[in-house]
N, C-alpha and C positions, 0 to 999 in steps of 0.2 A: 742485528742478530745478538739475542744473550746468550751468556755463557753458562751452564751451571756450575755454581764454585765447587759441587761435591763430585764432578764429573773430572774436575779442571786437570788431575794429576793423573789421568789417563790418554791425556796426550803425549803421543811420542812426536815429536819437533825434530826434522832432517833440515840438516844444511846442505847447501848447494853440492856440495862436493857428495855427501851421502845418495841425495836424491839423483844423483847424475850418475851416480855408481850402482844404485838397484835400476834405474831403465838404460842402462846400456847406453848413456847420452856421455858428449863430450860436456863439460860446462858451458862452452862457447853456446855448444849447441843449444844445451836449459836455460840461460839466461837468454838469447832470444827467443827461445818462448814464452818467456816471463816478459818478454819485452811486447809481444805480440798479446800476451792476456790468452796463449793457448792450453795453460795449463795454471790450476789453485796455487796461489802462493801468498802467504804472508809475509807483510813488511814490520817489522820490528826497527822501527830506528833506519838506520840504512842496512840492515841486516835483512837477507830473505830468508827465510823457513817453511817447511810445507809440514804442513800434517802426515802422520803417513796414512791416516785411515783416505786422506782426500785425493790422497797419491791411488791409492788401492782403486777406491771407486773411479776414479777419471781410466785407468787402465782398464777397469771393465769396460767403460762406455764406449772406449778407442775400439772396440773390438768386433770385428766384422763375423757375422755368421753367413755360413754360404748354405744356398737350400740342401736340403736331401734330395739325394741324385739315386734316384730308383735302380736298380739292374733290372737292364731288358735282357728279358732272357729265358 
């Protein structure tokens, strides 16, 4: 995957503690998901980081739509 360098300063980069603190997760809990490969994460060094736009899009995809429920009536 390339990066475009004129794009590059519009990432915003969460740490573990950030990213666990926008989904309501323990760390424990985020770094086994990162352990399991359930959710985007980059590795910088021993450092992880998530994008937040990859954070955004994976929350949408987690997300269950239920059918439209007609009124009988």
């Amino acid at each position: 995957m390339q990066i475009d360098a004129k794009k590059h300063n519009d990432f915003k980069f969460l740490t573990v503690f950030e990213a666990s603190a926008i989904l309501k997760l323990t760390r424990g809990a985020l770094y086994q998901m990162i352990a399991r490969r359930e959710i985007p994460y980059i590795k910088m060094g021993r450092r992880v980081r998530f994008l937040d736009n990859d954070i955004t899009e994976w929350l949408t995809r987690q997300k269950i739509n239920l059918p439209d429920i007609k009124s009988g009536g």
